[in-house]
Backbone bond lengths (Angstrom), bond angles and torsions (degrees), N, CA, C in turn:
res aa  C-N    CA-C-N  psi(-1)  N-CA   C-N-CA  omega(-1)  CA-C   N-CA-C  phi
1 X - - - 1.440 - - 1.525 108.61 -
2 X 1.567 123.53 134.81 1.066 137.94 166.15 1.140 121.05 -43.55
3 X 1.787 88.90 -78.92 1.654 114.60 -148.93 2.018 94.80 -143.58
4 X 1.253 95.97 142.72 1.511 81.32 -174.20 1.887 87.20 -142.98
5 X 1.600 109.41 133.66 1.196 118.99 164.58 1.804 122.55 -126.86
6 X 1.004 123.08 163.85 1.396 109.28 -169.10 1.342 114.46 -55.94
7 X 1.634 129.44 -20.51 1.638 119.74 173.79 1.412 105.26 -108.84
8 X 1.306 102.69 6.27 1.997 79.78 -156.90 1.681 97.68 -142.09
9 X 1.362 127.14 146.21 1.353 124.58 176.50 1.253 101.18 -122.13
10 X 1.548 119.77 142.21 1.291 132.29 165.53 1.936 114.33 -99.32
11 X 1.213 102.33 145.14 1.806 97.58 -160.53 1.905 92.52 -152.15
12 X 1.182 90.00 156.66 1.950 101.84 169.90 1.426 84.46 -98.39
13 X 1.912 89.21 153.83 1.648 100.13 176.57 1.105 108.00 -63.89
14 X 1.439 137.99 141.32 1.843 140.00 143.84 1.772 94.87 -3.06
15 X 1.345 117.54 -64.28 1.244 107.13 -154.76 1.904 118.35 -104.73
16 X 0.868 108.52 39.39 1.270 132.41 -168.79 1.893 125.97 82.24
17 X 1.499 97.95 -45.44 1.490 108.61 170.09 1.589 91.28 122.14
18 X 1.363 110.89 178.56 1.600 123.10 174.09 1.500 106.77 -86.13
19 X 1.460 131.73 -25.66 1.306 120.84 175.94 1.706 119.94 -131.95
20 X 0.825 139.82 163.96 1.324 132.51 162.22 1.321 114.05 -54.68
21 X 1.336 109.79 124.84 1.496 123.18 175.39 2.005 105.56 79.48
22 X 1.483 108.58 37.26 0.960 116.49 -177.73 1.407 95.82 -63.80
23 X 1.241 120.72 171.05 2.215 112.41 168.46 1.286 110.92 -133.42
24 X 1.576 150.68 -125.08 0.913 144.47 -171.49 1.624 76.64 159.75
25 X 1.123 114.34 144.19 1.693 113.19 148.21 1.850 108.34 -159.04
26 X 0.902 112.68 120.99 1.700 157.95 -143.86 1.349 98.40 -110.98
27 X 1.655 120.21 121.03 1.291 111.73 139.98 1.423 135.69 -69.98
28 X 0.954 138.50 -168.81 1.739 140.63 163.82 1.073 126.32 -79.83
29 X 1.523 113.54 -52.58 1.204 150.27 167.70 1.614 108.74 -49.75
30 X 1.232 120.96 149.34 1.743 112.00 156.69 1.624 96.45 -94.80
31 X 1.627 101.42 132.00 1.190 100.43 142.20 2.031 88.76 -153.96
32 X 1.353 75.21 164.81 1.992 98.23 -150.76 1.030 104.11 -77.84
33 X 1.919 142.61 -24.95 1.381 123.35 156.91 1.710 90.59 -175.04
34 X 1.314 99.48 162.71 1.610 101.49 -172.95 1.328 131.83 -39.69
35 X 1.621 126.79 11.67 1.724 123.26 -172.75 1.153 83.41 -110.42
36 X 1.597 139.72 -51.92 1.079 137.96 -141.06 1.700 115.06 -59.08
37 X 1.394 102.68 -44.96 1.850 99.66 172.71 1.887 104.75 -118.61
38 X 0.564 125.99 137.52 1.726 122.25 176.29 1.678 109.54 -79.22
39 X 1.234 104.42 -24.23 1.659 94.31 -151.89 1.773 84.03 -101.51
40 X 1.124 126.69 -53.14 1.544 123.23 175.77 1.840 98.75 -53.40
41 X 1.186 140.33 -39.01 1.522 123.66 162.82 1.630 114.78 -49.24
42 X 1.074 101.90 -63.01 1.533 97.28 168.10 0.780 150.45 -61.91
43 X 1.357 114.17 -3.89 1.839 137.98 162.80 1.662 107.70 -84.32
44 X 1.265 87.78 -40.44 1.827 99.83 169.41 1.621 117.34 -45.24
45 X 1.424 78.10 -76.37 1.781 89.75 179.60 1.585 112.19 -55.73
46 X 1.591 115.29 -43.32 1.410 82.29 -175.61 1.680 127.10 -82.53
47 X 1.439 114.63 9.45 1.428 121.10 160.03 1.465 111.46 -77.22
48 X 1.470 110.83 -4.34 1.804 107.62 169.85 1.331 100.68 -96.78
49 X 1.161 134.03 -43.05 1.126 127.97 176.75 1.656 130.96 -61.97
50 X 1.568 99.40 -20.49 1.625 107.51 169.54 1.980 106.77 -72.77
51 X 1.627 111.54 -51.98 1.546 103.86 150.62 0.909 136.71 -74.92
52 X 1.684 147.46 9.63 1.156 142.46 125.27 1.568 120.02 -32.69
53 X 1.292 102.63 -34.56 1.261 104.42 -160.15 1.689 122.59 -100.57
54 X 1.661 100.03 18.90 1.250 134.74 -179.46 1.259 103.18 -99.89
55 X 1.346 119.09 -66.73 1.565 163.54 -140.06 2.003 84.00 -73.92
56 X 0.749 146.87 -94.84 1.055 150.50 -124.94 1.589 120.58 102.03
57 X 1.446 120.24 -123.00 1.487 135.96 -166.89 1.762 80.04 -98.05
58 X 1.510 88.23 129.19 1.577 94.89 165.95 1.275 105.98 -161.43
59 X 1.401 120.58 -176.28 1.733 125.72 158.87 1.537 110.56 -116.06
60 X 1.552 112.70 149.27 1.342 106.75 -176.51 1.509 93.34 -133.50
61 X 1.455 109.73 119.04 1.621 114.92 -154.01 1.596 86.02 -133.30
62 X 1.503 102.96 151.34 1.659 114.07 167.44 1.979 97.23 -163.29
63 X 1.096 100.03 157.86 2.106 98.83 -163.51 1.844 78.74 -129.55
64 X 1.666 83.13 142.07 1.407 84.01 151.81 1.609 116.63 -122.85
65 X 0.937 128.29 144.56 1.872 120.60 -164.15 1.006 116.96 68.18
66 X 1.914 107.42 154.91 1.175 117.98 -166.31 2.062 99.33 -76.40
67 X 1.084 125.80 -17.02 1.064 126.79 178.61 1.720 108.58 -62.81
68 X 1.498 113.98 -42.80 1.310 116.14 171.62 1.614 118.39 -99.47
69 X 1.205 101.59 56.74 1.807 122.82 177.53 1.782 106.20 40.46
70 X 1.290 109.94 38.37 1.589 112.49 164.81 1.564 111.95 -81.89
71 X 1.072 106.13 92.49 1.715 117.66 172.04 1.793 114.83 -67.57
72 X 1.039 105.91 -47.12 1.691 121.76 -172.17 1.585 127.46 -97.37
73 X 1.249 130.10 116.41 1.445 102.74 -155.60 1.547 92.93 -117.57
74 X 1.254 97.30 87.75 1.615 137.97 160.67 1.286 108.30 -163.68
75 X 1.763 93.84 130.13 1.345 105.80 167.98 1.826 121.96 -56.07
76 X 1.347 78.67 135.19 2.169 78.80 -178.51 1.602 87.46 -140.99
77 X 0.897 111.61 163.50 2.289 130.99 152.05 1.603 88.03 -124.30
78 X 1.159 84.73 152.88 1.384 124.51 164.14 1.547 122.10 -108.57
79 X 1.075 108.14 117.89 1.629 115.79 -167.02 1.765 100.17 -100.87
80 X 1.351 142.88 78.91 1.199 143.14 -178.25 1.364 128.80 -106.82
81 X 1.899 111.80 86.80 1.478 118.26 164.81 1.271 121.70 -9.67
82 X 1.346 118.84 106.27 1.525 107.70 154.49 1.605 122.95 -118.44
83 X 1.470 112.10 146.19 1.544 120.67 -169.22 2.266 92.10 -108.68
84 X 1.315 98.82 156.61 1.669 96.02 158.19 0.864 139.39 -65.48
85 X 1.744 160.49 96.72 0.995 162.46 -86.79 1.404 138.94 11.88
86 X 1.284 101.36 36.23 1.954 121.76 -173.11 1.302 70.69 -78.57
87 X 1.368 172.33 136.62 1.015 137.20 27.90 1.714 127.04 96.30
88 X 1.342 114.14 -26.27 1.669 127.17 -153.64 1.626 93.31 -108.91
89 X 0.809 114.72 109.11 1.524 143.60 -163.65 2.219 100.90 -112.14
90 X 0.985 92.15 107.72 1.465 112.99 167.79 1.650 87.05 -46.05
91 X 1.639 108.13 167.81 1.812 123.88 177.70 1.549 107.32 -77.54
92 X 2.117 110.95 -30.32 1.173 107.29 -161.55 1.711 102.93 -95.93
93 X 1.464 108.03 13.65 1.742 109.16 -165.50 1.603 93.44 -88.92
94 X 1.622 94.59 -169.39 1.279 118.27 163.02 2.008 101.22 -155.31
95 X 1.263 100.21 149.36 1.402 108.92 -177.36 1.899 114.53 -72.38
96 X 1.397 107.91 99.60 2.002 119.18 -161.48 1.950 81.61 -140.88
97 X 1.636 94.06 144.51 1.567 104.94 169.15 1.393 114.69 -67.50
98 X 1.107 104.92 146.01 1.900 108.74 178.24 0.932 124.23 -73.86
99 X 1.458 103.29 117.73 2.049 130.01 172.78 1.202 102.72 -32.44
100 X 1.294 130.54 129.72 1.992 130.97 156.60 1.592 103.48 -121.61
């Protein structure tokens, strides 16, 4: 465990993650993916946003349905470091040099 707050746990993926310092951040509670409760999403997110705000350039991703690659039915985000030319290309990208 990372980071631990009274609703929400921060964790490394089981399998390392796609980048260094990938995160995981977890409610306590079950709820099955971000529509299902609003106010536990938003407690969520803003414990990503307190490590976002460590993190630098990152993505803060969570799916709901198996149509949008939701494997696990618990809500999680994914907190994932990104550097310039790491390589890790979102599904909807394409590989172009970075806009400033």
């Amino acid at each position: 465990m990372l980071r631990e707050w009274p609703e929400t746990l921060a964790i490394r993926p089981r399998h390392g993650g796609v980048t260094d310092g990938h995160v995981l951040v977890i409610p306590k509670v079950h709820v099955a993916d971000v529509a299902e409760d609003p106010t536990v999403s938003a407690t969520t997110m803003l414990r990503v946003a307190e490590l976002a705000a460590e993190a630098g350039d990152c993505n803060v991703i969570t799916s709901r349905g198996p149509s949008a690659t939701q494997t696990v039915r618990h809500l999680h985000l994914h907190l994932v470091p990104r550097a310039d030319g790491d390589g890790l290309l979102l599904p909807w990208t394409t590989a172009r040099p970075a806009e400033r």
